[in-house]
C-alpha positions in Angstrom: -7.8 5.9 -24.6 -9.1 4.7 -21.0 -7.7 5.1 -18.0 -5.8 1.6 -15.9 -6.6 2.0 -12.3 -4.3 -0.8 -10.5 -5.8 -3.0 -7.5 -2.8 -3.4 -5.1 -2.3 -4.0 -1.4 -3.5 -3.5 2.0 -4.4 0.6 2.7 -4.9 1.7 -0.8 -6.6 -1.6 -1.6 -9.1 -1.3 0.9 -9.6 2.4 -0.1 -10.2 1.2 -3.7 -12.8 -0.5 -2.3 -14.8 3.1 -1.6 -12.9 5.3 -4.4 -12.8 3.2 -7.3 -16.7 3.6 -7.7 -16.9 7.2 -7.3 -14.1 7.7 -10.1 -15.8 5.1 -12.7 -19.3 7.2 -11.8 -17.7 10.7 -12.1 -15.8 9.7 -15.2 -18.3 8.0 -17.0 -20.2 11.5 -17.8 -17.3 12.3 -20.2 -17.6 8.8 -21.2 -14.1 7.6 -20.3 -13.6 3.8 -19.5 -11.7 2.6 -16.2 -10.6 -0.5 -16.3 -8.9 -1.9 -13.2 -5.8 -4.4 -13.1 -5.0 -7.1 -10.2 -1.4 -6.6 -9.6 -1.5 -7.3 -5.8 0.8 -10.1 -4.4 -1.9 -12.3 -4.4 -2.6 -11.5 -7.7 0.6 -11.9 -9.2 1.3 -15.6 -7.5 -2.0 -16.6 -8.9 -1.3 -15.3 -12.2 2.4 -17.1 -12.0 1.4 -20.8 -11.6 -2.1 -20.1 -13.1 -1.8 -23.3 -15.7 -1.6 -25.7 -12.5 -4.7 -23.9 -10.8 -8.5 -24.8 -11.4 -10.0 -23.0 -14.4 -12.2 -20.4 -11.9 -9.0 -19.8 -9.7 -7.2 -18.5 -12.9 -6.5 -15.1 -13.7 -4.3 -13.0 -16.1 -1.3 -12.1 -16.1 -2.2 -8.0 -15.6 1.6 -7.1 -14.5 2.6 -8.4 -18.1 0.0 -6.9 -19.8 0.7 -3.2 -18.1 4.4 -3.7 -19.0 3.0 -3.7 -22.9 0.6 -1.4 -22.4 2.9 1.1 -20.7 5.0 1.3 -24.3 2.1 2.2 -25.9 1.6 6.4 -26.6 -2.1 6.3 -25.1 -1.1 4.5 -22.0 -2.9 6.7 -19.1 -2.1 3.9 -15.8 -2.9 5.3 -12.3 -0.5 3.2 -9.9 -1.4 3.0 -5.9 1.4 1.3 -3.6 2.1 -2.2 -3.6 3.2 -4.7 -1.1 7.3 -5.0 -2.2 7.6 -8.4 -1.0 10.5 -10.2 1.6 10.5 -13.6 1.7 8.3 -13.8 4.9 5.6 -11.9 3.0 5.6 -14.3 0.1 5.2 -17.4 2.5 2.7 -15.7 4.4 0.6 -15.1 1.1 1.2 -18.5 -0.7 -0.2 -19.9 2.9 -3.3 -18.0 3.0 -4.1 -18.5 -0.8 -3.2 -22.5 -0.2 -5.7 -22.1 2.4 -8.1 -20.6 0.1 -8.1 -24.0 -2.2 -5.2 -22.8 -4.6 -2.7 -25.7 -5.2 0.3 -23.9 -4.4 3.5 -25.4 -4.3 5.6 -24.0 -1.1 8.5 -21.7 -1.4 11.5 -24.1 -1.4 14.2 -22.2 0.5 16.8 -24.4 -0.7 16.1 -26.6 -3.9 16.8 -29.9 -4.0 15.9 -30.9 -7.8 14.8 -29.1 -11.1 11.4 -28.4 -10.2 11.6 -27.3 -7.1 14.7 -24.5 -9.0 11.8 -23.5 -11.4 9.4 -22.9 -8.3 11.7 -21.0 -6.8 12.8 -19.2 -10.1 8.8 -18.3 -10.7 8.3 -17.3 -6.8 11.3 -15.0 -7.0 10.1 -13.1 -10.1 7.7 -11.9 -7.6 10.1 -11.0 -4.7 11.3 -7.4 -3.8 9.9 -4.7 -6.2 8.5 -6.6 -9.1 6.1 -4.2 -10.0 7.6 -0.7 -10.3 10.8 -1.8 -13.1 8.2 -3.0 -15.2 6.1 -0.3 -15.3 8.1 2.3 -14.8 9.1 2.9 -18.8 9.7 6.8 -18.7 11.9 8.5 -15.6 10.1 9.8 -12.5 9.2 13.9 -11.8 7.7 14.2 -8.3 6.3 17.3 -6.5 4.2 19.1 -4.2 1.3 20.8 -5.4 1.0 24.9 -4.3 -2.4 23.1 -2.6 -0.5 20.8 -0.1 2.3 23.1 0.3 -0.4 25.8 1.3 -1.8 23.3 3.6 1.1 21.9 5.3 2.2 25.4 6.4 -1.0 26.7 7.6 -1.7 23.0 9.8 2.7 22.0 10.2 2.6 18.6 11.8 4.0 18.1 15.1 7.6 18.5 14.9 10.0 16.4 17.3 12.8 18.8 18.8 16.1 18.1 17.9 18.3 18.3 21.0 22.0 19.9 20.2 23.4 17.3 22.8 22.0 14.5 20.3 25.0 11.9 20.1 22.5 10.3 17.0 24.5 9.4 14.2 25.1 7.5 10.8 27.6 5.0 10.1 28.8 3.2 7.0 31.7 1.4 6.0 35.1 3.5 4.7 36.1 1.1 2.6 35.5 -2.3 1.1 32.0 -1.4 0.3 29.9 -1.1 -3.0 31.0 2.9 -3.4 34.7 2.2 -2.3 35.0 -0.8 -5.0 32.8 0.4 -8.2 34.4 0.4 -11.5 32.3 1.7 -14.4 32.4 2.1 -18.9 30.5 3.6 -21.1 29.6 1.5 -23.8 31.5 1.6 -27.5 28.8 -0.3 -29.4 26.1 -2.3 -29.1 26.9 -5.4 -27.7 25.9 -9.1 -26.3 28.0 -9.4 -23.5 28.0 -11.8 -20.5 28.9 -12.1 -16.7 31.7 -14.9 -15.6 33.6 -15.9 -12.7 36.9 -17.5 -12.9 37.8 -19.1 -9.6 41.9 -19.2 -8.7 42.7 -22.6 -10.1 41.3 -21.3 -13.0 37.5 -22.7 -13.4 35.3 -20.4 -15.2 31.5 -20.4 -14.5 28.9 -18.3 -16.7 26.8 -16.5 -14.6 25.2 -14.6 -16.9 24.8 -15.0 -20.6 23.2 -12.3 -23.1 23.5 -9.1 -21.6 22.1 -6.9 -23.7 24.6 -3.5 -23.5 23.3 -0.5 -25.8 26.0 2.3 -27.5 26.6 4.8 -24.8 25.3 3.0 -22.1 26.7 3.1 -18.4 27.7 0.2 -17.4 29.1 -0.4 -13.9 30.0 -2.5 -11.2 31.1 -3.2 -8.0 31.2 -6.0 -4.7 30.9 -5.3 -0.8 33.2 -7.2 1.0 31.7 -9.6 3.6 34.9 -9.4 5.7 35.2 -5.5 6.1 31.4 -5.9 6.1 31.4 -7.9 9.5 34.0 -6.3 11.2 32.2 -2.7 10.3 29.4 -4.3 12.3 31.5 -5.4 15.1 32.4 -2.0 15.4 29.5 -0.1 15.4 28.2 -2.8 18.1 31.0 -1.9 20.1 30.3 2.0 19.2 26.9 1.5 20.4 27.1 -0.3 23.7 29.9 2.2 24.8 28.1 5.4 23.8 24.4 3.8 25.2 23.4 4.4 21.5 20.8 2.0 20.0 21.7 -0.3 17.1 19.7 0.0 14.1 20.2 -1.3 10.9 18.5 0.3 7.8 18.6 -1.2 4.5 16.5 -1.6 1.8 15.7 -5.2 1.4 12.4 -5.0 -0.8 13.8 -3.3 -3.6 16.8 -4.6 -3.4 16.3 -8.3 -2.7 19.4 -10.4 -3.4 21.8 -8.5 -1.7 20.2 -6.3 1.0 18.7 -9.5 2.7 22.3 -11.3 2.8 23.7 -7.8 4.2 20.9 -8.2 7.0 21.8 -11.7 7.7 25.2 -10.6 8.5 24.1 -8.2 11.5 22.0 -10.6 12.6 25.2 -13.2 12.5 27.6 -10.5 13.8 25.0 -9.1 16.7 24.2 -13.1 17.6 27.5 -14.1 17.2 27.9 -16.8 20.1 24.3 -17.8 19.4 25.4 -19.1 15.8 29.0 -20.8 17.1 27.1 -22.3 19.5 24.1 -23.7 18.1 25.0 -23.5 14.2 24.5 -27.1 13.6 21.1 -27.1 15.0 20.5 -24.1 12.9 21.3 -26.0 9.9 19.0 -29.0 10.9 16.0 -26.5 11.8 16.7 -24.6 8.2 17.0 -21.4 9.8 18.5 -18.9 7.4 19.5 -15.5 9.2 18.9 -13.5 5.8 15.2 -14.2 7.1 15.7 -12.6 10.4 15.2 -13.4 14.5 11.3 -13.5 13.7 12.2 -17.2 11.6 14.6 -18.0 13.9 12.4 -17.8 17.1 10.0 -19.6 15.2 11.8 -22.8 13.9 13.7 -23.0 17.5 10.1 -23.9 19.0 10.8 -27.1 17.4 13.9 -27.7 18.8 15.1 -30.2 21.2 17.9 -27.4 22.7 15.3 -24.9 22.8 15.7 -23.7 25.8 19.1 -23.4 26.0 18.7 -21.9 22.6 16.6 -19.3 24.1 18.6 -18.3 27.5 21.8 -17.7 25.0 19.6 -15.6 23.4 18.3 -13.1 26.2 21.6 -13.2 26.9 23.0 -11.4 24.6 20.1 -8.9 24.3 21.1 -7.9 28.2 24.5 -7.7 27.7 25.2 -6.2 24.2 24.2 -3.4 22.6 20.4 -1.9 22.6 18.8 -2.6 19.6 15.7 -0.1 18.1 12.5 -1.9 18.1 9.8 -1.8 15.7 7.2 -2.7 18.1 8.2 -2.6 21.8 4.6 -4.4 23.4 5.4 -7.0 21.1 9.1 -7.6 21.5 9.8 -7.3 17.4 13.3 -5.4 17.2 14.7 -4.0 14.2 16.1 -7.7 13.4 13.4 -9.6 13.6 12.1 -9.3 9.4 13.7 -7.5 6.9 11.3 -6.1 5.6 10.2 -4.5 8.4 12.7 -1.6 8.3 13.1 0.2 4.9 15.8 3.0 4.8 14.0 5.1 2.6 11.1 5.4 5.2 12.9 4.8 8.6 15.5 7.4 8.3 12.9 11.1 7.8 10.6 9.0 10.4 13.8 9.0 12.7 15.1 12.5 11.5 11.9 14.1 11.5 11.3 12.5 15.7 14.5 14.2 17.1 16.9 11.4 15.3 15.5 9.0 18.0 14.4 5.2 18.0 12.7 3.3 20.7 14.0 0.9 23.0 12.5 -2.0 24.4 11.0 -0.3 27.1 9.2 2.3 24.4 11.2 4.8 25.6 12.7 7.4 22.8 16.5 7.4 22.6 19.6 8.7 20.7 20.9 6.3 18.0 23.2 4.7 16.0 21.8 4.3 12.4 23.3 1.5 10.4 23.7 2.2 6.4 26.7 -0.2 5.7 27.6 1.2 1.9 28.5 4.8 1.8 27.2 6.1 -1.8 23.9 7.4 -0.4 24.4 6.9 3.5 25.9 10.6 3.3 22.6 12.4 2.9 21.1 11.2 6.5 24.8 12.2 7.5 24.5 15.8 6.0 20.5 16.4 7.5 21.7 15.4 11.0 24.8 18.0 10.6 22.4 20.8 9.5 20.1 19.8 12.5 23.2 20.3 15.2 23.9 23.5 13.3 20.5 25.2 12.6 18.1 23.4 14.8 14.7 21.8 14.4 13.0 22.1 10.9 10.2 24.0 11.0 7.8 22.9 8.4 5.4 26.0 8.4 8.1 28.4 6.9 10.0 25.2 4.6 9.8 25.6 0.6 9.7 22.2 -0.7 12.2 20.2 -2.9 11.1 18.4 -5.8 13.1 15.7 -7.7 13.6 14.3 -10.8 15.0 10.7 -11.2 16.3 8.8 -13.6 14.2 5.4 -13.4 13.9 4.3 -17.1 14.5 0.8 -18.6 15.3 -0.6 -15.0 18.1 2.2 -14.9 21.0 1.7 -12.3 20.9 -0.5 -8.6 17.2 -0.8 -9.1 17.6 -2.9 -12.1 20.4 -4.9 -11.0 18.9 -7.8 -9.4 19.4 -10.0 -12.2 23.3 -9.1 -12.0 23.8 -9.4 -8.4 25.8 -12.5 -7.6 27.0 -14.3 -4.6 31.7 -15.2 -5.0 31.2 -19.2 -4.5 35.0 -18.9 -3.6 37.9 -16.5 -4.1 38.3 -15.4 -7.6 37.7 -13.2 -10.4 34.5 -11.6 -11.8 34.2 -10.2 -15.0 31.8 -8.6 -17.6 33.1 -9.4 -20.8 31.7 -8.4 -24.5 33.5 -9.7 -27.9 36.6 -11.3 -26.1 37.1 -7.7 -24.3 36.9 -7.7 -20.7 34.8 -4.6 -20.0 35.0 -4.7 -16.2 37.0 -7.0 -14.0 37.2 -7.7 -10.0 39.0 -9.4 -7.2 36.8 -11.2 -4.8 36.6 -13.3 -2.0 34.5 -16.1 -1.1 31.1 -14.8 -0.2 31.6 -11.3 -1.7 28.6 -9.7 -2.8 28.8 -8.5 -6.4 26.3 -6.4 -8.8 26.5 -4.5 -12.0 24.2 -1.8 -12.9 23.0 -0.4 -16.1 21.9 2.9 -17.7 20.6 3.4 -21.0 21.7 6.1 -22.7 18.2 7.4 -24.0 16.7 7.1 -20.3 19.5 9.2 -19.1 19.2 11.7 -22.4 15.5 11.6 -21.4 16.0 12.5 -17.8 18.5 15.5 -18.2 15.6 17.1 -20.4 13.1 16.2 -17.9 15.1 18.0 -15.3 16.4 21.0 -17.3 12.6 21.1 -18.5 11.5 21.4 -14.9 13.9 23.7 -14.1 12.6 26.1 -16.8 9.4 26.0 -16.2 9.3 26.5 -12.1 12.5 29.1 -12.1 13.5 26.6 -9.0 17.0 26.1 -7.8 18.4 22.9 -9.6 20.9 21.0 -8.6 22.4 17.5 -10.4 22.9 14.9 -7.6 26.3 13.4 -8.6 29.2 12.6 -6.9 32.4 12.7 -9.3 34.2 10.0 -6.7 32.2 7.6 -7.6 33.1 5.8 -10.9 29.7 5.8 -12.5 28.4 9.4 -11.7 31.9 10.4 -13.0 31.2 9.1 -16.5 27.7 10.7 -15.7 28.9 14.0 -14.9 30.1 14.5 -17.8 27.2 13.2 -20.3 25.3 16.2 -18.0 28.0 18.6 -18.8 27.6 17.8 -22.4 23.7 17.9 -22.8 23.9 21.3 -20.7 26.0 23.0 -23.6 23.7 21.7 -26.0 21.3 23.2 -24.4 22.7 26.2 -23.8 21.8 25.6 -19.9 24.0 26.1 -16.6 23.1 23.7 -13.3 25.0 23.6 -10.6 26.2 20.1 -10.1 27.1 18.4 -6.3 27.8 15.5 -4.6 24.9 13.8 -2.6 26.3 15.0 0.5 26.8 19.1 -0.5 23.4 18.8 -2.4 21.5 17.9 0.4 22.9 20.5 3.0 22.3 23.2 0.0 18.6 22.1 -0.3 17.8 22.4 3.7 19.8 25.7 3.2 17.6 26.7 0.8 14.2 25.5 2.0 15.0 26.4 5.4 15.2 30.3 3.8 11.3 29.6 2.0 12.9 28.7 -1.4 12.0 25.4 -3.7 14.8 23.3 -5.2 14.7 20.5 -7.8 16.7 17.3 -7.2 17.6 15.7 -10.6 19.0 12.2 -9.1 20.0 8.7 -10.0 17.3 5.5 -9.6 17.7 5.3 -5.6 18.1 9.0 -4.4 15.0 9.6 -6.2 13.3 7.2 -3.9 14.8 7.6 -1.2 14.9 11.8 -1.5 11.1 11.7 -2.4 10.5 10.0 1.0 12.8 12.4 3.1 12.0 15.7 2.0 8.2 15.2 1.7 8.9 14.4 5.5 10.8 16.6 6.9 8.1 19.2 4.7 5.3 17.4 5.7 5.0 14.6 7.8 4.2 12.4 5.2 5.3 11.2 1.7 1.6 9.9 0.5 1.3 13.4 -0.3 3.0 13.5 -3.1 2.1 14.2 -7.0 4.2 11.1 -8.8 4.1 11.6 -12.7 6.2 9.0 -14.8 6.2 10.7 -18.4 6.8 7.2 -20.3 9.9 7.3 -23.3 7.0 6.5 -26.2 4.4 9.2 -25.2 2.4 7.5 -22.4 2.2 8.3 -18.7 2.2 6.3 -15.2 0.4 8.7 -12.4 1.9 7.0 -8.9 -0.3 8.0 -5.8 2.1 8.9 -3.0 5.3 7.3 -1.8 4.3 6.4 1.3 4.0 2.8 1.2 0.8 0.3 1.6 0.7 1.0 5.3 0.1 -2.2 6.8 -0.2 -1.0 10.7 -3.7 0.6 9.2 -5.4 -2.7 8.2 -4.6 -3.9 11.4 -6.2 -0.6 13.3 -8.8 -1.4 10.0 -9.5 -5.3 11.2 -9.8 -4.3 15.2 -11.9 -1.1 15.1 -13.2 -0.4 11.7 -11.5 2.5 11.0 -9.2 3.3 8.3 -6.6 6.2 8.7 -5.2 5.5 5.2 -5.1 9.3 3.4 -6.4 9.2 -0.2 -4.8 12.9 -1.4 -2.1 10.9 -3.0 -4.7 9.2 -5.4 -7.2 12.5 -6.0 -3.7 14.3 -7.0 -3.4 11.0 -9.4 -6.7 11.0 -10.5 -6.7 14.7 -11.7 -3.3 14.8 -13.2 -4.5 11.7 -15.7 -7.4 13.6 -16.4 -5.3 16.6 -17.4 -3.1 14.0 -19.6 -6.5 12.5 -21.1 -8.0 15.9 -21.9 -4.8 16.8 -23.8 -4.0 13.3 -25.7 -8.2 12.8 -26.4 -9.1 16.6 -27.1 -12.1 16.1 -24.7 -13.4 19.7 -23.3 -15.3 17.4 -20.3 -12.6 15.4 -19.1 -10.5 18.9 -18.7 -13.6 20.2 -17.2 -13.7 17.4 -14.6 -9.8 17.8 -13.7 -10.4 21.3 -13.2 -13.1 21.0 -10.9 -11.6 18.2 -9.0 -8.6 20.6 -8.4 -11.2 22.5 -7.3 -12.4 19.9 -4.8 -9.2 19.2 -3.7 -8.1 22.5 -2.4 -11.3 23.1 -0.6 -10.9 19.6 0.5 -7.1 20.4 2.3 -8.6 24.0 3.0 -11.9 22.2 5.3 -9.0 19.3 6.8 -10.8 16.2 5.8 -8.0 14.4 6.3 -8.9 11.0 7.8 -8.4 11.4 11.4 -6.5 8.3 13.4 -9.1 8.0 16.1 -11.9 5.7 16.0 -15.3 7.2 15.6 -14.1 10.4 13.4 -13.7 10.7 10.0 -12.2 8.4 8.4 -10.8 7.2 4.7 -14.4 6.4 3.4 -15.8 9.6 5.0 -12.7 11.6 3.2 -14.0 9.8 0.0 -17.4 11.8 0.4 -16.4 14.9 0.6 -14.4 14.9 -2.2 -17.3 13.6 -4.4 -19.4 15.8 -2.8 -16.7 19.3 -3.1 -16.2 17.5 -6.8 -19.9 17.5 -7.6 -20.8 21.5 -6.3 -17.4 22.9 -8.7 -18.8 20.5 -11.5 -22.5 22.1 -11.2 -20.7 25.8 -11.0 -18.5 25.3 -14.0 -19.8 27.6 -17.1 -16.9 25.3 -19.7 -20.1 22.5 -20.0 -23.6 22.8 -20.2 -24.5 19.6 -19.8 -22.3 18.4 -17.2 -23.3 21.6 -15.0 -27.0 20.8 -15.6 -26.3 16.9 -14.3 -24.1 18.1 -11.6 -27.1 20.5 -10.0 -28.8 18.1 -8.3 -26.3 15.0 -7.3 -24.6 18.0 -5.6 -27.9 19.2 -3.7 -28.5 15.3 -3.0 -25.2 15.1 -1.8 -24.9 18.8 0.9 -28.4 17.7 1.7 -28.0 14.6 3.2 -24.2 15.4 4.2 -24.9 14.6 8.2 -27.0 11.5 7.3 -24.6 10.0 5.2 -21.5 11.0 7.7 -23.5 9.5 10.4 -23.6 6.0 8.8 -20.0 6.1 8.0 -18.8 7.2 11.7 -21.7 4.6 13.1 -20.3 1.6 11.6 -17.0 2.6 13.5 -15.9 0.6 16.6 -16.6 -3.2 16.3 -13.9 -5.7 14.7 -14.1 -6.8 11.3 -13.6 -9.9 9.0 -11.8 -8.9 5.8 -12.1 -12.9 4.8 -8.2 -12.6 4.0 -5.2 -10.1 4.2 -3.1 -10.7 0.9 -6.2 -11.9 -1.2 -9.3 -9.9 0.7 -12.8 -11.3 0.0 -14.1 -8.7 -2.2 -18.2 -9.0 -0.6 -16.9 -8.3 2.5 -14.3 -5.9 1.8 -16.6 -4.0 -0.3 -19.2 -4.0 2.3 -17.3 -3.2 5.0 -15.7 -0.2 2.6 -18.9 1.2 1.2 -20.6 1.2 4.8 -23.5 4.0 3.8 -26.3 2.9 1.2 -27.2 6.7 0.9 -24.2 7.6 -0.7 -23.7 4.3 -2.6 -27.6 5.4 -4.0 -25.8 8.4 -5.1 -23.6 6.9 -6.8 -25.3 4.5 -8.6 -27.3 6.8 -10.2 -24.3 9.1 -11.5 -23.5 5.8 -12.9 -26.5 5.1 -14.8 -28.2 8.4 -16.0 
């Protein structure tokens, strides 16, 4: 067995830069190989159209090759966060590596022959979350460590009062949405089934051949209805600008990239309404797609001949309707402008957890009107801002914590259905149909957006275990996440019930909503609970609980126990943190907080000590449990000011905290003996090698690249003290 360490994007790539060494020198006295894997979006374009590319620009394809590796029973893979990317992104990327020499073909936004539909096929296999459903071969069980927990209570982050009077609120459609409409089956037999739309004078189109449908699968789907979809958002636009709330829109267009981006391009269309009457021809000429947001369309209208006029409609609007949030108010970007700049799943807790305010334009914090069009998980922002109204600001010093468990196997639910999402060309009829049997059937309209999820039955087997399992062995609250008016949880609710009579086991079971205002009940009283969710409450829960507890959700241990015996360590779920490059690039300090990958480091050590039977790689995991605690204990945390201590800095002292538990250790000899004096190099020169660290602070730096970084430089500018890299170098070699 070795151990996969993936190179990603932006923060935790640049942090690689400094970590990555220490763990191959550290790991290499219990012999164990680390071998890293390019799956950055760089990385994975290159590896896409690498038979058209010279032969030293051409790479392999690593995301394929972790996909097979991750089925294997000796798969140890530690995963840091990777860029999810929008459409933006990926033209942003394919432009720098075009400008790097690679022969690129562009992104065609609308194909006009076959091979521009196979570029665009090829680029979109990279869109979104590309990596995770292929890696991500075993469900997902994420917690805080007693170590953090201790930490965060003894040094709470600053918590943003909630004011009673707060008129913030959460709105989603009642009806016509993907909750209001789902259908759902579980599966007879296996069965090749396929996905067809029959139009009303009777035209049938195959939209989908060879679905592959398992005995006692869940199978469901549904469609959001782009008429009660627009006239929800001329309501809440109305709602806002009478109750001075600010509009913001949060959505979830990495993961889910076919239809999140179209729902966006609909508030765009329904906020800019008169813009788009007026000047839609011109729109159409300039190729400006709202899914894309105001940042494309502000772009392409510099090229116009109406530009101006273009541009005075614009500002009008922004004066006389509705406030919108901003993502940055110096630079004018609101919560329209990409995407992908506003993820719900991080955007909500960072709203909760500031009083449930956004900023205006002016930067100034105010109450607002959050935007999550479908209900099904809307209801759990809904449910935290009615237990802040009735119990006040969190206080995360006395919180217990909330773990979860979610099912995430084989691509399972919403987060697999990007391949069955589909756009009504007119009004009609779409159905999934399996041996002449239609198996689920709809009524839509032109423009409806349609998708149909899947679950296999093993995965969900699998994750019932995994959460009764958990439950057992914390003695934690459990709760199952599942709402029994929605047609698939319904079918799933009772598949629980079942396995918990086998079992023998009783877990209380609730709908999103209830569960989430009995977990702030019970971690408000000092108690722990255990989420066991579906695909996207697990992501989205293991962002907003980890806030609220703890400011952050990087902080997090992320263990994916694969189905065939292997396992996927994920460091945090915080993101790739792009705003850090940037503070990175201008002063040479990066803020980016590395716990997420020391807890990953030492869980796969654990999981390699058991599978390999090797006494020193338990002996290293023990000690850099060790290393960790005294590391949250001393706060070396990377500070955010320029000129403290920063990632690399945070990097040392763990080696260094590693290497004195490693030389105190009785378990092995000879790693105590080796230990001895790296550690006495290391306390002895501590100030010396903290001082070049913290003196190369200050100036502005050339990364040679964002999405494709020029590895001399970055690892240069990473790895800024040759003391410690000396170090280093010789654990490496002795």
């Amino acid at each position: 067995m070795h151990i996969t360490y993936t190179l990603t994007d932006e923060s935790p790539a640049l942090a690689t830069y400094s970590f990555l060494p220490i763990v191959k020198a550290f790991l290499s006295k219990a012999n164990i190989r680390v071998v890293s894997s390019d799956i950055s979006l760089s990385g994975r374009i290159i590896a896409e159209f690498s038979e058209s590319l010279k032969e030293e620009q051409k790479c392999e394809n690593a995301l394929a090759n972790l996909g097979e590796l991750v089925k294997k029973a000796d798969a140890n893979l530690i995963k840091t966060p990777n860029i999810s990317a929008s459409i933006p992104q990926l033209k942003a990327a394919i432009e720098e590596l075009q400008k790097k020499g690679y022969m690129l073909p562009n992104y065609p936004d609308e194909p006009k022959n076959d091979e521009e539909f196979q570029i665009k096929s090829k680029y979109q296999k990279i869109l979104g979350s590309a990596v995770n459903p292929v890696l991500r071969q075993g469900n997902s069980d994420r917690r805080c460590t007693k170590a953090v927990k201790d930490y965060a209570k003894h040094n709470p982050y600053r918590v943003i009062p909630f004011d009673p009077k707060s008129k913030s609120r959460v709105s989603y459609m009642k009806d016509g949405d993907f909750f209001s409409n789902e259908k759902a089956v579980l599966i007879k037999d296996d069965c090749l089934a396929h996905i067809e739309f029959i139009s009303e004078n009777g035209t049938k189109t195959i939209l989908k051949e060879n679905l592959k449908l398992e005995k006692n699968e869940l199978l469901d789907a549904t469609f959001m209805s782009v008429e009660k979809l627009m006239s929800f958002y001329d309501e809440q636009i109305k709602l806002c600008k009478d109750e001075n709330l600010l509009f913001s829109l949060h959505l979830k267009a990495t993961m889910m990239k076919v239809s999140d981006p179209i729902i966006f391009g609909y508030a765009v269309r329904a906020y800019f309404k008169e813009l788009f009457e007026e000047f839609g021809e011109e729109f159409e000429k300039l190729s400006i797609n709202a899914n894309n947001g105001l940042n494309e369309l502000l772009n392409k209208v510099e090229n116009s001949s109406q530009k101006d006029a273009i541009l005075k409609k614009y500002y009008e609007i922004l004066d006389k309707s509705a406030d919108i949030s901003m993502v940055n108010s110096d630079k004018g970007i609101t919560n329209l402008h990409i995407p992908s700049d506003v993820i719900v799943d991080a955007s909500m807790p960072a709203m909760l957890k500031n009083g449930a305010r956004l900023w205006d334009k002016e930067g100034k914090e105010r109450d607002a009107n959050a935007l999550i069009p479908d209900k099904t998980y809307a209801t759990i922002y809904e449910a935290v801002i009615k237990d802040l109204h009735k119990n006040g600001t969190l206080n995360p010093a006395k919180l217990g914590s909330v773990s979860n468990v979610g099912l995430m196997a084989k691509k399972a639910q919403e987060y697999g259905s990007h391949d069955k999402t589909f756009i009504a060309p007119e009004n009609g009829t779409m159905r999934i149909v399996a041996n002449g049997e239609v198996l689920l059937e709809h009524k839509l309209n032109k423009n409806d957006i349609y998708r149909a999820n899947q679950a296999k039955f093993d995965a969900i087997l699998n994750w019932i275990d995994l959460g009764i399992q958990r439950q057992e062995l914390s003695g934690d609250e459990a709760i199952f996440w599942l709402d029994e008016k929605r047609a698939s949880d319904k079918i799933m609710i009772e598949l629980v019930k079942n396995r918990l009579k086998e079992k023998g086991k009783n877990i209380e079971i609730l709908a999103p909503y209830e569960a989430c205002l009995k977990n702030l009940e019970l971690i408000r009283a000092g108690k722990n609970a255990i989420a066991i969710t579906g695909n996207v409450l697990r992501d989205y829960l293991t962002d907003l609980f980890p806030i609220l507890e703890l400011g952050t959700s990087a902080k997090m241990l992320s263990i994916v126990p694969m189905l065939n015996g292997g396992a996927m360590f994920e460091t945090g779920a915080g993101g790739s943190a792009p705003k850090q490059v940037e503070q990175l690039v201008e002063e040479n300090h990066l803020r980016w907080d590395s716990l997420g990958e020391f807890l990953a480091l030492q869980a796969s050590l654990e999981f390699y000590a058991q599978k390999c039977k090797s006494n020193k790689a338990e002996v290293l995991a023990n000690c850099l449990d060790e290393a960790i605690g005294e590391w949250l204990e001393n706060n070396k945390t990377p500070s955010r000011k320029v000129g403290e201590d920063d990632n690399r800095t945070s990097h040392f002292y763990l080696a260094m905290y590693w290497a004195n538990h490693l030389s105190r250790q009785a378990q092995d000899v000879e790693l105590q003996s080796f230990f001895k004096d790296i550690a006495l190099e290391f306390s002895s020169n501590e100030e010396e090698i903290r001082g070049q660290f913290n003196n190369a602070q200050g100036v502005k730096v050339d990364l040679g690249g964002y999405y494709k970084f020029d590895d001399t430089k970055a690892e240069a500018i990473m790895r800024p003290s040759a003391l410690f890299n000396n170090i280093i170098a010789k654990i490496g070699q002795r």
